[in-house]
C-alpha positions as CSV (number, residue, x, y, z in Angstrom):
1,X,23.5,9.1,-0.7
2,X,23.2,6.9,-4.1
3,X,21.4,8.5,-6.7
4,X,18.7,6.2,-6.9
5,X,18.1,4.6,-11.0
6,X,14.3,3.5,-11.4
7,X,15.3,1.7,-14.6
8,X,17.7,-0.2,-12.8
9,X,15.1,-1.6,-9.9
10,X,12.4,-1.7,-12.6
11,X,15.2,-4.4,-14.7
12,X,15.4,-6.4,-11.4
13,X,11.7,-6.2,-10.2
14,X,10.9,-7.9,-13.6
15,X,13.5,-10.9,-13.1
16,X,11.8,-11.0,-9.6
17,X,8.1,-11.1,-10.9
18,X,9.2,-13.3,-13.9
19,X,10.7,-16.0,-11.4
20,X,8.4,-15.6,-8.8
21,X,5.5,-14.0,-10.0
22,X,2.6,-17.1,-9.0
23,X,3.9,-17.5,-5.6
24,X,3.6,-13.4,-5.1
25,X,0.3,-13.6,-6.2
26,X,-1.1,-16.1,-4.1
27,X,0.5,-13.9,-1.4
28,X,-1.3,-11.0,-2.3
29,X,-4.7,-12.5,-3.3
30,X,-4.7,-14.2,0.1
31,X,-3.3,-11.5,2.4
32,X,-4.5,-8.7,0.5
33,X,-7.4,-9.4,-1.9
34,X,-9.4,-11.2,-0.4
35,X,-9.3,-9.8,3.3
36,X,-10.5,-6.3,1.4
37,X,-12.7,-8.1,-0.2
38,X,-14.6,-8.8,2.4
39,X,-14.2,-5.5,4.2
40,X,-15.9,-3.9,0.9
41,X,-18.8,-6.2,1.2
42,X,-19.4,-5.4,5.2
43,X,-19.1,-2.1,4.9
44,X,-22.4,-0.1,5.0
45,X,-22.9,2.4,2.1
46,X,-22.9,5.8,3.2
47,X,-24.4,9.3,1.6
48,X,-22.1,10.6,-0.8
49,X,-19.5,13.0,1.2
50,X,-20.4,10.7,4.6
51,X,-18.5,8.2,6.6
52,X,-20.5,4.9,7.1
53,X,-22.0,4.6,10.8
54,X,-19.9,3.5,13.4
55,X,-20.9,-0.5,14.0
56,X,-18.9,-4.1,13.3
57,X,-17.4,-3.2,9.9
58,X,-14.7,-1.2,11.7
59,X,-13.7,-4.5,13.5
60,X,-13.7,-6.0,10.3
61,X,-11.9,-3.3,8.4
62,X,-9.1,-2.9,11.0
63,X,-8.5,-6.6,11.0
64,X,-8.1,-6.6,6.8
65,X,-5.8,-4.0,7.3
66,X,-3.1,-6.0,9.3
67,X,-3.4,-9.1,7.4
68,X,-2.4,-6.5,4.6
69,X,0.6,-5.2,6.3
70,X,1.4,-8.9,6.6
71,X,1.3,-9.2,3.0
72,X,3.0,-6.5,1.9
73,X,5.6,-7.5,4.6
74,X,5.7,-10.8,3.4
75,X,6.2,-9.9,-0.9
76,X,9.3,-7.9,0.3
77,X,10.8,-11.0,2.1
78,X,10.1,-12.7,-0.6
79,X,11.5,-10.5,-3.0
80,X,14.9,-8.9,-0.6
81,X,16.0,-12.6,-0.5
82,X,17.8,-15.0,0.4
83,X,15.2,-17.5,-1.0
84,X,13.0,-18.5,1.6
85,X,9.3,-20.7,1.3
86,X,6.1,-18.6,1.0
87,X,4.8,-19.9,4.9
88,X,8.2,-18.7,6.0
89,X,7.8,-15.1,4.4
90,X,4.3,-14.9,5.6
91,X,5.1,-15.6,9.3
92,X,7.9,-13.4,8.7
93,X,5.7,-10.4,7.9
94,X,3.3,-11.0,11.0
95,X,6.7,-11.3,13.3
96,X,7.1,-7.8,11.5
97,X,3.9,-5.9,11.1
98,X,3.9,-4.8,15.1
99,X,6.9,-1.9,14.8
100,X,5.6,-1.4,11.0
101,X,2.6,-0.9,12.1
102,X,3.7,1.8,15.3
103,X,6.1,3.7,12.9
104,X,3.1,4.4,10.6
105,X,0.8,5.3,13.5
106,X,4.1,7.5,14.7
107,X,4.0,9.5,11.8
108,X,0.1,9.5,10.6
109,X,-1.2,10.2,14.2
110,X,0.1,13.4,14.3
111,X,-0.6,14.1,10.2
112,X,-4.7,12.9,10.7
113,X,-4.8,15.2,14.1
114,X,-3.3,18.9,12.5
115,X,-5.1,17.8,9.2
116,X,-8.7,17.5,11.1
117,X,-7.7,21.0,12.8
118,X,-7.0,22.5,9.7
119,X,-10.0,21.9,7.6
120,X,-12.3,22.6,10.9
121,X,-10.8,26.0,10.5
122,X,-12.3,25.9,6.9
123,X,-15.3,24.8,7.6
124,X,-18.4,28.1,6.7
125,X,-19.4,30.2,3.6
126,X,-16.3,32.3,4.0
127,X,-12.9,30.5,5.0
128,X,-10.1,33.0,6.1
129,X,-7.0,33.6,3.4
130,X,-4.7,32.9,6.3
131,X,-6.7,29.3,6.8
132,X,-6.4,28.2,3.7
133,X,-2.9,29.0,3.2
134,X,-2.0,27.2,5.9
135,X,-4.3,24.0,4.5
136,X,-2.4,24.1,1.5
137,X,1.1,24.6,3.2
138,X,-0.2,21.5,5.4
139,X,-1.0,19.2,2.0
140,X,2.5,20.2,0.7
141,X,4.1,19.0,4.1
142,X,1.9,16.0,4.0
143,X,3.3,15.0,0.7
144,X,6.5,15.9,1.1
145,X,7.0,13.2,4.3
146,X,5.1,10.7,2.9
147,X,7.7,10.5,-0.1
148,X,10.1,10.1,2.3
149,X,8.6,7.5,4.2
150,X,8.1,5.4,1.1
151,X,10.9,2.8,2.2
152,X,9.4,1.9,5.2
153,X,7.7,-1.6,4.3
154,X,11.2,-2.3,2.9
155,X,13.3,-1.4,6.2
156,X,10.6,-3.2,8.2
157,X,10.6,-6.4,6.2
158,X,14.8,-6.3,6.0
159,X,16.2,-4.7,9.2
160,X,15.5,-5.8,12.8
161,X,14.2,-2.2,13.4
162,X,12.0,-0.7,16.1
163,X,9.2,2.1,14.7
164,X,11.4,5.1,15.0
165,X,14.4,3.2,13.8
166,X,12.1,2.3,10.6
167,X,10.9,5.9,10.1
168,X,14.5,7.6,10.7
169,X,16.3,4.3,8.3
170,X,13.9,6.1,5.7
171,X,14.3,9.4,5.9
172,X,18.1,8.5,5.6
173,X,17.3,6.3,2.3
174,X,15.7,9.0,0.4
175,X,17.7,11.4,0.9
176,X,18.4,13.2,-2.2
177,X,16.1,11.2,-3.9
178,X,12.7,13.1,-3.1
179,X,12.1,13.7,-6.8
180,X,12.6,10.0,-7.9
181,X,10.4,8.7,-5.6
182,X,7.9,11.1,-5.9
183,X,8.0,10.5,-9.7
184,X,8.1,6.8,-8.7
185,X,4.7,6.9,-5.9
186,X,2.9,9.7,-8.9
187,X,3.1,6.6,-11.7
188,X,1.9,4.1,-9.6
189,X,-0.9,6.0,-8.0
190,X,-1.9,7.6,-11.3
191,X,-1.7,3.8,-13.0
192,X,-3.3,2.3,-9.9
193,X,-6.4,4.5,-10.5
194,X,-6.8,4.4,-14.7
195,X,-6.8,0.5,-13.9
196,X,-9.3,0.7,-11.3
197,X,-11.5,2.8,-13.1
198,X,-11.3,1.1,-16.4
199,X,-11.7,-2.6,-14.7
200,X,-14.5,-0.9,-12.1
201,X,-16.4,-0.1,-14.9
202,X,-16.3,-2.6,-17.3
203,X,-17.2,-5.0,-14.4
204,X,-19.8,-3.1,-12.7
205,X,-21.2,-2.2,-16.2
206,X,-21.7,-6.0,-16.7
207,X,-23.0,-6.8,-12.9
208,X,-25.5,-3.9,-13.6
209,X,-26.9,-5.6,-17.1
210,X,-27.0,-9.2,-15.8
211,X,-27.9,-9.0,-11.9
212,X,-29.1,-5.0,-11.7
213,X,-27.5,-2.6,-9.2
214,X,-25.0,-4.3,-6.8
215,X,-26.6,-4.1,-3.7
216,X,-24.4,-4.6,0.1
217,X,-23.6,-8.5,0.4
218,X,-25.0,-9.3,-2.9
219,X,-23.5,-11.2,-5.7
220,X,-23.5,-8.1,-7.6
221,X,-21.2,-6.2,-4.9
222,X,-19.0,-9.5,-4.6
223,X,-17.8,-9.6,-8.3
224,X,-17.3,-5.9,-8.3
225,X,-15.5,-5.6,-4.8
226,X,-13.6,-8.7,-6.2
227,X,-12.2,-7.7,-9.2
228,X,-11.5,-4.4,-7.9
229,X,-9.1,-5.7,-5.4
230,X,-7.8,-8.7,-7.1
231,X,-6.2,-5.7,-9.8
232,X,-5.3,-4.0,-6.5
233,X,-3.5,-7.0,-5.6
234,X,-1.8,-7.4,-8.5
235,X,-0.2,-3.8,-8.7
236,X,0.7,-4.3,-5.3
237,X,2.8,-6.9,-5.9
238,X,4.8,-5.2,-8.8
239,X,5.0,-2.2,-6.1
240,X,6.1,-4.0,-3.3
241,X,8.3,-5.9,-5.6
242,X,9.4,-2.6,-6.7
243,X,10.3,-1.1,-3.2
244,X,12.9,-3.9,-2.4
245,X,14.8,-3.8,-5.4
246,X,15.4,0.1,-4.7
247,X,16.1,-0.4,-1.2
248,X,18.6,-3.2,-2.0
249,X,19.9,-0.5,-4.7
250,X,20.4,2.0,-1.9
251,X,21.6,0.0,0.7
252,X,24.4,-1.1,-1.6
253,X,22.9,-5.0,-2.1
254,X,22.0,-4.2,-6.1
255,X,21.4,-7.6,-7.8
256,X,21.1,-9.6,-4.3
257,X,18.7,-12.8,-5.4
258,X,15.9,-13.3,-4.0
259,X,12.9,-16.2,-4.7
260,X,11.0,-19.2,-3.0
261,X,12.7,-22.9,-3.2
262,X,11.6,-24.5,-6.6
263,X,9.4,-26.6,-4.1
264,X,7.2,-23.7,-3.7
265,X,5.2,-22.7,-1.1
């Protein structure tokens, strides 16, 4: 395979976000921000180290999670090309998100199930050696696929794949790559948490001096819950941006356009 050049995508992901850059945000502030935005808000607080009690919010936390697959499906139309309207791109993504959505339930299923099994085996005062051995072998594995299943919204967006076709087109993609993508998910997830920390509390500093403690469905909890996801949002544009440039890279379509008409959405 192509040795994969970071620099490269990152050159065309700017031309991409330069052009188009308004349009990709109104896709991800309305597919993406603000559906989580609202899950935030519904979602009971729980004891620290607890899962919130079972009740509507799941309902409401499943159905902000599609919308978001359509999103991110939709940015990569937008940004694989050929230029294409924002409406078109967004049905796109929904015609796209069902085998998305089964290839990562293929591969996490499995993952959540042996994970659960594992630290259950850890659980009281004295864990054996051999159990947390195997915990830790498990978290390498863990990472070690997910790398490789990075492509995934790409080849879902850009190939008339079924789920395994999606996860098996990825595992092909990133082969001999794991490092660079690694290197690649490690900035954004490292960047993607300074941010939210530095804007979470700068913002919530600010809620807490003007309206007191954010409370669930308060205004309070709607300007944190708000911002936070509208910077989520924003870096998920410049990921998702990202991910098709280097799939076009590897897939031998480097420097393909891509964009909306100038009539916009």
């Amino acid at each position: 395979m192509a040795k994969l050049s970071l620099s490269s995508a990152w050159d065309e992901s700017r031309g991409v976000l330069q052009h188009d850059g308004k349009l990709l945000s109104i896709v991800a502030v309305a597919l993406i921000a603000l559906p989580t935005t609202v899950q935030a808000l519904v979602t009971p607080v729980a004891p620290e180290g607890e899962l919130p009690p079972a009740g509507p919010w799941i309902a409401v936390a499943l159905v902000a999670l599609i919308i978001a697959f359509v999103g991110q499906l939709a940015i990569v139309r937008l940004a694989v090309g050929p230029e294409t309207s924002v409406g078109e791109a967004i049905g796109h993504g929904a015609r796209r998100a069902p085998p998305y959505v089964a290839a990562l339930l293929i591969w996490l299923l499995p993952v959540v199930i042996v994970a659960a099994l594992t630290l259950s085996a850890l659980k009281g005062d004295k864990p054996s050696g051999l159990a947390i051995i195997g915990f830790i072998l498990l978290m390498l594995a863990i990472i070690f696929v997910a790398v490789r299943m990075v492509l995934m919204p790409a080849i879902a967006s850009s190939e008339r794949a079924g789920p395994i076709a999606i996860i098996q087109r990825s595992w092909t993609l990133t082969s001999g790559n794991w490092w660079r993508f690694f290197a690649f998910l490690l900035l954004f997830l490292v960047a993607t948490l300074c941010a939210i920390i530095a804007v979470g509390g700068v913002v919530g500093g600010v809620v807490v001096a003007v309206l007191g403690r954010p409370e669930p469905m308060s205004v309070g909890a709607l300007i944190v819950a708000l911002a936070s996801q509208l910077l989520v949002a924003a870096i998920s544009v410049v990921y998702f941006v990202m991910l098709a440039r280097i799939y076009l890279q590897l897939t031998g379509r480097e420097g393909a356009a891509s964009g909306v008409p100038t009539t916009g959405i």
